[in-house]
C-alpha positions as CSV (number, residue, x, y, z in Angstrom):
1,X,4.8,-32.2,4.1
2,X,1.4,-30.4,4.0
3,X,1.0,-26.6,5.7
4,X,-0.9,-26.4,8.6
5,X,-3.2,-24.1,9.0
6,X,-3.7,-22.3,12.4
7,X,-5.6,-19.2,14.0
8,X,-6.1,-17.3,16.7
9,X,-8.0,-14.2,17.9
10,X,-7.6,-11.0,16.0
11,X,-7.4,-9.3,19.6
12,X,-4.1,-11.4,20.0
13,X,-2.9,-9.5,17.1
14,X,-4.5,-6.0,16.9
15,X,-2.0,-3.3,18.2
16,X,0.5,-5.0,16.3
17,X,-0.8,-5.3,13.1
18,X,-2.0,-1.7,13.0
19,X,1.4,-0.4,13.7
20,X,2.4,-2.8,10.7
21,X,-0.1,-1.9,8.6
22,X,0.1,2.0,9.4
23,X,4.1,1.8,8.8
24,X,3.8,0.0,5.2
25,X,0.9,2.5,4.4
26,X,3.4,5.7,4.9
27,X,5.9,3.7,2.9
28,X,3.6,3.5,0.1
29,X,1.7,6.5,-0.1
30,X,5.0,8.2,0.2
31,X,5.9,6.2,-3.5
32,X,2.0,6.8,-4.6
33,X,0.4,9.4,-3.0
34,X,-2.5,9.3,-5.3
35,X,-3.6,5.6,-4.3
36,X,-6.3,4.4,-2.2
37,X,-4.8,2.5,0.6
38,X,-6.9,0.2,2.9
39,X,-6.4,-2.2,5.9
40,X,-7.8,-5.5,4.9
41,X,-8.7,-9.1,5.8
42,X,-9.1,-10.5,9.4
43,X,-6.4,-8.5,11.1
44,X,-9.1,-5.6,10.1
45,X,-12.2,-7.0,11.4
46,X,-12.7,-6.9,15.2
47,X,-13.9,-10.4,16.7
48,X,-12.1,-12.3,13.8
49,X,-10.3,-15.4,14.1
50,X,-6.8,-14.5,11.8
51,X,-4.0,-16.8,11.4
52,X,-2.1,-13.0,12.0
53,X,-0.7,-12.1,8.2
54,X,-1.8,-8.1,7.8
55,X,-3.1,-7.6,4.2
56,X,-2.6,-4.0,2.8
57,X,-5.1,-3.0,-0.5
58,X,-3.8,-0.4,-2.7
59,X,-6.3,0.9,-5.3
60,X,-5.4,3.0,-8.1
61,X,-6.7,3.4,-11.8
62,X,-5.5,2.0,-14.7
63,X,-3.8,4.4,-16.3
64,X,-1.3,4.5,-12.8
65,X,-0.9,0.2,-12.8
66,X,2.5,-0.3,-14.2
67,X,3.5,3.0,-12.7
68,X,2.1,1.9,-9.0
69,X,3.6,-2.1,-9.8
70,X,7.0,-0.7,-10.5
71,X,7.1,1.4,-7.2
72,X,5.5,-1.3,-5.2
73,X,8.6,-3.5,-7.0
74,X,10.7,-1.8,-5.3
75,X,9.7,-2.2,-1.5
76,X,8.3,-5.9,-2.0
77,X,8.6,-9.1,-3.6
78,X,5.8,-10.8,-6.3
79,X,4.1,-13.1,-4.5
80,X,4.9,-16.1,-7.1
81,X,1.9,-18.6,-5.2
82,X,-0.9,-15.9,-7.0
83,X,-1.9,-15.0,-10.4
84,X,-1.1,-11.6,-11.8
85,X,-2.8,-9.8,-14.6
86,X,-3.1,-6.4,-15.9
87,X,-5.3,-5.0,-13.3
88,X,-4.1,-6.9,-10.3
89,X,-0.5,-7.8,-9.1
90,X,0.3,-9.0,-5.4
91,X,3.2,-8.6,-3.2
92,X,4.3,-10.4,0.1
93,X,7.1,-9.6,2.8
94,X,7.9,-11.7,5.6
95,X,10.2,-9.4,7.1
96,X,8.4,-7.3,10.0
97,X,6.4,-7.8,13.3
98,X,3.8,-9.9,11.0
99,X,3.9,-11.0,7.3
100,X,2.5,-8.6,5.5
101,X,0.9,-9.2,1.7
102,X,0.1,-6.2,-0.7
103,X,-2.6,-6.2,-3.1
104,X,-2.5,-4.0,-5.9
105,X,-5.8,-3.6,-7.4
106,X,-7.2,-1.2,-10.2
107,X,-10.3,0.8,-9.8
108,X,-13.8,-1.1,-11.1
109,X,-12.2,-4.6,-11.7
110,X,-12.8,-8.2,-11.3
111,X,-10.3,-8.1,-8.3
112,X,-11.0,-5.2,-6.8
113,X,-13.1,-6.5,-3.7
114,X,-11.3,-6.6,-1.1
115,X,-11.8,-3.7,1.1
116,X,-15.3,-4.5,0.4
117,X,-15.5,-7.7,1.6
118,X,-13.8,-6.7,4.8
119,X,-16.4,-3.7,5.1
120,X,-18.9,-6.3,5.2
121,X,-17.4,-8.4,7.6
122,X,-17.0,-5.1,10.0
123,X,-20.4,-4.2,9.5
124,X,-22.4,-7.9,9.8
125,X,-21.0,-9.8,13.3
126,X,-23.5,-12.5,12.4
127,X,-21.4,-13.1,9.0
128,X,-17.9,-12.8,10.6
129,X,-19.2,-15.5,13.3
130,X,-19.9,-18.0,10.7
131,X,-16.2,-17.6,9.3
132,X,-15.0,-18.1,12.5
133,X,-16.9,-21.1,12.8
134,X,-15.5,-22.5,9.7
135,X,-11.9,-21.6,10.6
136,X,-12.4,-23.7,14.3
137,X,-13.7,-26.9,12.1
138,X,-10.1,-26.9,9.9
139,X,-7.4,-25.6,12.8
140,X,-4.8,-27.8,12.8
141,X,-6.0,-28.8,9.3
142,X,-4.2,-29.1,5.8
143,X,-4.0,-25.4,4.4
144,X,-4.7,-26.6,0.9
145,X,-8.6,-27.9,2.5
146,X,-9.1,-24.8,4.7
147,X,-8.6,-22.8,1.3
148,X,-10.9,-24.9,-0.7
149,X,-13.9,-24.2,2.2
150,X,-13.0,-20.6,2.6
151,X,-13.0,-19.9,-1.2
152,X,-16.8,-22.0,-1.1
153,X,-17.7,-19.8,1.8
154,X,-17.2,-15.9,0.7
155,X,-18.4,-17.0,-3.1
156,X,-21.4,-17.6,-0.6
157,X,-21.3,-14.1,0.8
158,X,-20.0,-12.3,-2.2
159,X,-23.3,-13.5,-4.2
160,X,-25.6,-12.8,-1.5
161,X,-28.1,-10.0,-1.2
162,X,-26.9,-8.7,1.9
163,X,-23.5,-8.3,0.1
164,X,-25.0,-6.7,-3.2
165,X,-26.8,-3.9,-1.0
166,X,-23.5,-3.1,0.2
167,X,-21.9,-3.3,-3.3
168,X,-24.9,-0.8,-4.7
169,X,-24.1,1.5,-1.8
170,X,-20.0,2.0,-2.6
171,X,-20.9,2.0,-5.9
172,X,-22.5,5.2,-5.3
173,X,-19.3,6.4,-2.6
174,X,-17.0,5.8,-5.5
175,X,-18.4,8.6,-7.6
176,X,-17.9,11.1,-4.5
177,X,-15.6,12.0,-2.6
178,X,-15.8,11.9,1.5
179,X,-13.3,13.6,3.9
180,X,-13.5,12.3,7.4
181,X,-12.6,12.8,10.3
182,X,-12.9,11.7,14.1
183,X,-16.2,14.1,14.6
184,X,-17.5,14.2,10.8
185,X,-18.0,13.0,7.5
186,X,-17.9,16.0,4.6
187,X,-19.0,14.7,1.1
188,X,-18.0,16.6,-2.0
189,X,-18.0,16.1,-5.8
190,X,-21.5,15.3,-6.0
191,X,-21.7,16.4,-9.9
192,X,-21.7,13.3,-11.3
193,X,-24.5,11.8,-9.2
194,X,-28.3,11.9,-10.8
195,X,-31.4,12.6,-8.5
196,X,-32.2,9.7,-7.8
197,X,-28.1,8.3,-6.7
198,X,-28.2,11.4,-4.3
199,X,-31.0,10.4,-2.9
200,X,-29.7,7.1,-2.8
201,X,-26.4,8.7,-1.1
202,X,-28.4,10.6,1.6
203,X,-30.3,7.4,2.6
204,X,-27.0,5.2,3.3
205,X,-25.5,8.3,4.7
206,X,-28.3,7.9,7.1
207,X,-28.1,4.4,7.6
208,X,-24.3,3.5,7.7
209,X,-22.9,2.4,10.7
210,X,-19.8,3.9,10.0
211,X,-21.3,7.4,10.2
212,X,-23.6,6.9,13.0
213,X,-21.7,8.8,15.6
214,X,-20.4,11.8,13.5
215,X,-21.6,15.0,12.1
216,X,-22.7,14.6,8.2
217,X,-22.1,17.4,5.5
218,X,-23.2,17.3,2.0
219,X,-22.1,19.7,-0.7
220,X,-25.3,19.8,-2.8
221,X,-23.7,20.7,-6.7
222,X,-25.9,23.9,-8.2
223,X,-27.2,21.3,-10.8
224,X,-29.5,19.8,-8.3
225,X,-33.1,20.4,-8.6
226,X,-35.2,22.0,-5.5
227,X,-36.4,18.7,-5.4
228,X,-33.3,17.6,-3.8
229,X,-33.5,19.8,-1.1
230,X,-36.5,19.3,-0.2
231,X,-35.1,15.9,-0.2
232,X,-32.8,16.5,2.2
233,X,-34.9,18.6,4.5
234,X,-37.5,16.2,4.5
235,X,-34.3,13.6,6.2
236,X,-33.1,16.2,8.7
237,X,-30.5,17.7,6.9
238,X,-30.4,21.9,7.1
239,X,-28.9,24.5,5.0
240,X,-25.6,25.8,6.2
241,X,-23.7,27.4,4.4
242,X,-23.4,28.2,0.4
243,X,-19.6,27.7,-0.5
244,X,-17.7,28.9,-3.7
245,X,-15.0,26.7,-5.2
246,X,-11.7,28.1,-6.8
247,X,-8.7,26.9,-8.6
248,X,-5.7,28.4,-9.9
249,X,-2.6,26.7,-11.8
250,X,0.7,26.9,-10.1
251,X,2.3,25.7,-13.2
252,X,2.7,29.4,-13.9
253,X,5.1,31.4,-12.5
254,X,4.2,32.1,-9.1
255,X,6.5,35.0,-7.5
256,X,8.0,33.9,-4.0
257,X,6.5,36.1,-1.5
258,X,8.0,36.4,2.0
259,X,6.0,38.6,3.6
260,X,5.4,37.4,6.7
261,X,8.0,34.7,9.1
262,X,6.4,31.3,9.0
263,X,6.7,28.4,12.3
264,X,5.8,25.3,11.8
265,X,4.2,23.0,14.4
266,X,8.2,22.1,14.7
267,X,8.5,25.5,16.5
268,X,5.3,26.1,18.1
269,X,3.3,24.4,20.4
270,X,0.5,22.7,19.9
271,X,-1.2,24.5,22.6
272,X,-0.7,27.8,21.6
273,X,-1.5,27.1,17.9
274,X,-4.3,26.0,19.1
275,X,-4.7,29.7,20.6
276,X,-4.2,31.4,18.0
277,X,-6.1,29.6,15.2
278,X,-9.3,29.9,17.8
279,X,-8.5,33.8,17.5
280,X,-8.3,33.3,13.7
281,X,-11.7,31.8,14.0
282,X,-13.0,34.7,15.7
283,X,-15.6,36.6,13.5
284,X,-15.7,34.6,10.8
285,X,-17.7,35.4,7.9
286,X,-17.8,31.8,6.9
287,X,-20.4,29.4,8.3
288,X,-19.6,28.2,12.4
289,X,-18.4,24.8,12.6
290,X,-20.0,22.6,15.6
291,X,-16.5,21.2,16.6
292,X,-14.1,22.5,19.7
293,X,-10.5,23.4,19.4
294,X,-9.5,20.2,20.2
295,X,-11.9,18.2,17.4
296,X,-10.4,20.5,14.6
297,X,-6.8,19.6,16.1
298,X,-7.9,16.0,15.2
299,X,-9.7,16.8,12.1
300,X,-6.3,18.3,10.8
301,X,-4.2,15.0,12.2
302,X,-6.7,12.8,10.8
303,X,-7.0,14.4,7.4
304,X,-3.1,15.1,7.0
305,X,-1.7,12.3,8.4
306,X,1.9,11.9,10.3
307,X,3.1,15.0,8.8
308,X,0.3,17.3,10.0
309,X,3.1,19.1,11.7
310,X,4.9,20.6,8.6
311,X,1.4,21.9,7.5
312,X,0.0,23.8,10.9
313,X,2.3,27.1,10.2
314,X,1.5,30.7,12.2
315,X,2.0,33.9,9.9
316,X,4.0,36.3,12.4
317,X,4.6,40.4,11.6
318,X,7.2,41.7,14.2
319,X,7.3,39.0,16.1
320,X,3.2,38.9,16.6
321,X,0.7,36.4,15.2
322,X,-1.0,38.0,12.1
323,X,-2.9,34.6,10.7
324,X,-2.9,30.9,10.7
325,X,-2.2,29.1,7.2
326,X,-2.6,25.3,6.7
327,X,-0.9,24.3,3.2
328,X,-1.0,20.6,2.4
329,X,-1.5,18.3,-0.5
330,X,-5.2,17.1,-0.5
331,X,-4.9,12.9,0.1
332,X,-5.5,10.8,-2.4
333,X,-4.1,13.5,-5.4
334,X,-0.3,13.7,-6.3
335,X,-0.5,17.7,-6.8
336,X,-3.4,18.9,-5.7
337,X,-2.6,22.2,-3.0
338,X,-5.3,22.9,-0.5
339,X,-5.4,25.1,2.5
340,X,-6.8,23.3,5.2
341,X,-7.2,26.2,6.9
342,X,-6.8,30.3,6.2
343,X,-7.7,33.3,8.3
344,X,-6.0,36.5,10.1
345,X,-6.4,37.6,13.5
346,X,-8.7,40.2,13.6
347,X,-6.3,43.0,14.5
348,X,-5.1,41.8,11.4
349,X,-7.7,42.3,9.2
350,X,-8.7,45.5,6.6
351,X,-5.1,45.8,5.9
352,X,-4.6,43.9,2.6
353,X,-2.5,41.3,4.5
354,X,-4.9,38.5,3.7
355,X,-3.9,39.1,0.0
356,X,-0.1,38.9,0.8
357,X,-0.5,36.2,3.2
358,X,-2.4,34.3,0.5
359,X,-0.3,34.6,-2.1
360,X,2.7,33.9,0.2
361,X,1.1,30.3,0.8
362,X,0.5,30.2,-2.8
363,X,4.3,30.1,-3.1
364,X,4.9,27.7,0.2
365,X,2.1,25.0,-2.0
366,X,4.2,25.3,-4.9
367,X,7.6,25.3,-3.9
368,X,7.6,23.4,-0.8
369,X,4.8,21.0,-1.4
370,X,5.0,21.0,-5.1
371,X,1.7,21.6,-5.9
372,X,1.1,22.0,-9.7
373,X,-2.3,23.6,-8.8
374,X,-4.5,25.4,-5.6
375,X,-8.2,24.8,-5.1
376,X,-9.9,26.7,-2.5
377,X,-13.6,27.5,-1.2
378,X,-15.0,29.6,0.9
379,X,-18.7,31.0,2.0
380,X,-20.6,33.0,-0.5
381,X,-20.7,35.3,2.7
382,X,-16.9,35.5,2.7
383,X,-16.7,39.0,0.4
384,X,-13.2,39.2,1.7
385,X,-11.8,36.2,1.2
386,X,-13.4,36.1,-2.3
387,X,-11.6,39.5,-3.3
388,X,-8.5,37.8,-2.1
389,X,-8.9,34.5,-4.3
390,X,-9.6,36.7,-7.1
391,X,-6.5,39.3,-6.5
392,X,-4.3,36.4,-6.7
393,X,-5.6,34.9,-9.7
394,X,-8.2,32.3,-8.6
395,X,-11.0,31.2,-11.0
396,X,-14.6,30.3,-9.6
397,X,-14.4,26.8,-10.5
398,X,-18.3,25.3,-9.0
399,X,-20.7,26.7,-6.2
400,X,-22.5,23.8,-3.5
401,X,-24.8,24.0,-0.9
402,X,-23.7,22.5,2.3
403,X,-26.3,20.6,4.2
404,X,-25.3,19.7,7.7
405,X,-27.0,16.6,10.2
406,X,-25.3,17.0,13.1
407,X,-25.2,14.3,15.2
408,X,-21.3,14.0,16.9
409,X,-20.8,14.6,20.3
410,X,-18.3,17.2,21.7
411,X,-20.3,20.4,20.5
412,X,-19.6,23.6,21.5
């Protein structure tokens, strides 16, 4: 007997599938932490009609495949109905809320669209209405015929020029790197771009829909030429900040240094965290951020995930807050160590504490979150701060710009 196909509205679905799809992507990243993990297909696309599968894209490169298939192995079964190669491998599981498929992908390769195709379909309405269309004319239809028209359909879309301007665009976001959050967008890693791709860059960072609402940073690499910042002045962006990069390797021995008692969000409140990392902010010789108390609070849950917890930690000296310290892995890295945040009180400053408390997270990146190296930055401004990286063995690594658009609501 033939399969049926059948669909419904992705509204029907939607708090379901993204507690499904945010459960299976803690699973994995927990397995690969260095993958790229997306929500795809027409569970992801508001307005959709979705026969209600949730489809999961995990993107590595190549030289992590049969490491990332292997893991992936173990949480789900092949899907035997789809072809598997050296660069793509597919997984399904019927057992939750919704079926879920998996879709291993590697970076740059024939079947490596996915979350593309599904970023298109977010940001064109007009395009996800004519899917939808087709889907109504085959419900209750043979699922071998819906296939065939879909398959007819997005070979339609995929070589259209409305879908190639989008391809040219993360074609450029693939060669940076963008931390996000509710409020803003910060892009870094900008060496490898020429001229004329960060020009590019600023233009769809102008023009994106998915950045429309948010405040828009850009590290600007010392390579550039004034050209570019005229560039970006000429598009509303303004000169910030200038921030120095650092890195040290944890492979060494690093001396366990309990200077200070540590809580964890597990022992404080968020409330009075929030308290004291505003008092840490006080008097900062590093540039003033636009967002409230309660936007970083969401940066750091947005950034760090379910276990932001573990990472908010209060530095205490007799039983009094010295300094707030913020250890994490950075996402998408297996053993990268970043602070998300670091800074004393100011009662607590001038002492030489910021050194031990520094070197004291040092020792909390590697041992607890085995880190196998640090990288750091602060402002050019921050003379302090960049005694302290260089007391405990940091090496200036780059040095950026940071041009700022702001354009999120919720200022101070």
């Amino acid at each position: 007997m033939n399969e049926i196909v059948n669909f419904s509205p992705e509204k029907v679905f939607r708090e379901r599938a993204e507690k499904v799809f945010n459960k299976h992507k803690n699973i994995i990243i927990d397995k690969l932490p260095e993958a790229e993990i997306y929500h795809i297909g027409s569970t992801a696309v508001r307005g959709s009609l979705t026969k209600g599968d949730v489809d999961l894209q995990v993107r590595v490169a190549q030289k992590d495949f049969e490491k990332a298939r292997n893991a992936l192995l173990d949480l789900y079964p092949v899907n035997t109905g789809s072809d598997q190669t050296s660069y793509f491998c597919a997984f399904e599981y019927e057992e939750d809320v919704l079926p879920v498929g998996v879709q291993l992908t590697v970076k740059g390769t024939p079947g490596d669209h996915f979350y593309q195709v599904t970023r298109f379909f977010k940001e064109n309405p007009s395009y996800t209405a004519q899917y939808n269309a087709l889907k109504e004319r085959y419900e209750g239809a043979d699922m071998e015929a819906y296939r065939k028209a879909k398959a007819a359909f997005l070979t339609e879309v995929l070589e259209g020029s409305a879908y190639q301007r989008l391809t040219e665009r993360l074609e450029i976001y693939n060669k940076v790197k963008f931390v996000e959050g509710e409020q803003y967008v910060t892009v870094e890693d900008t060496s490898k771009l020429t001229d004329d791709e960060m020009k590019g860059l600023v233009m769809h960072l102008l023009n994106d829909p998915a950045f429309r609402s948010k405040d828009r940073a850009l590290l600007v690499h010392h390579k550039f030429s004034e050209g570019i910042e005229e560039f970006l002045t000429e598009h509303g962006f303004q000169l910030h900040d200038e921030n120095i990069t650092v890195k040290k390797l944890l492979s060494e021995k690093v001396t366990p240094a309990d200077y200070f008692e540590i809580a964890s969000l597990h022992e404080n409140s968020e409330e009075a965290f929030k308290r004291i990392w505003e008092k840490a902010m006080t008097d900062s010789l590093n540039a003033p951020s636009s967002l409230d108390m309660d936007g970083h609070m969401q940066s750091v849950k947005g950034e760090l995930g379910e276990d932001y917890r573990k990472c908010c930690l209060v530095a205490y000296e007799n039983d009094e807050p010295i300094g707030i310290v913020m250890p994490h892995i950075e996402p998408g890295t297996a053993d990268e160590g970043r602070l998300f945040y670091f800074g004393l009180v100011p009662e607590g400053r001038g002492k030489g504490k910021s050194k031990q408390l520094h070197r004291q997270a040092l020792g909390i990146l590697k041992q607890q979150f085995r880190a196998s190296y640090y990288i750091g930055s602060t402002s050019r401004n921050n003379v302090p701060m960049l005694k302290t990286f260089e007391a405990n063995g940091c090496t200036v690594v780059e040095k950026n710009k940071v041009y700022k658009q702001s354009k999120a609501a919720g200022k101070k």
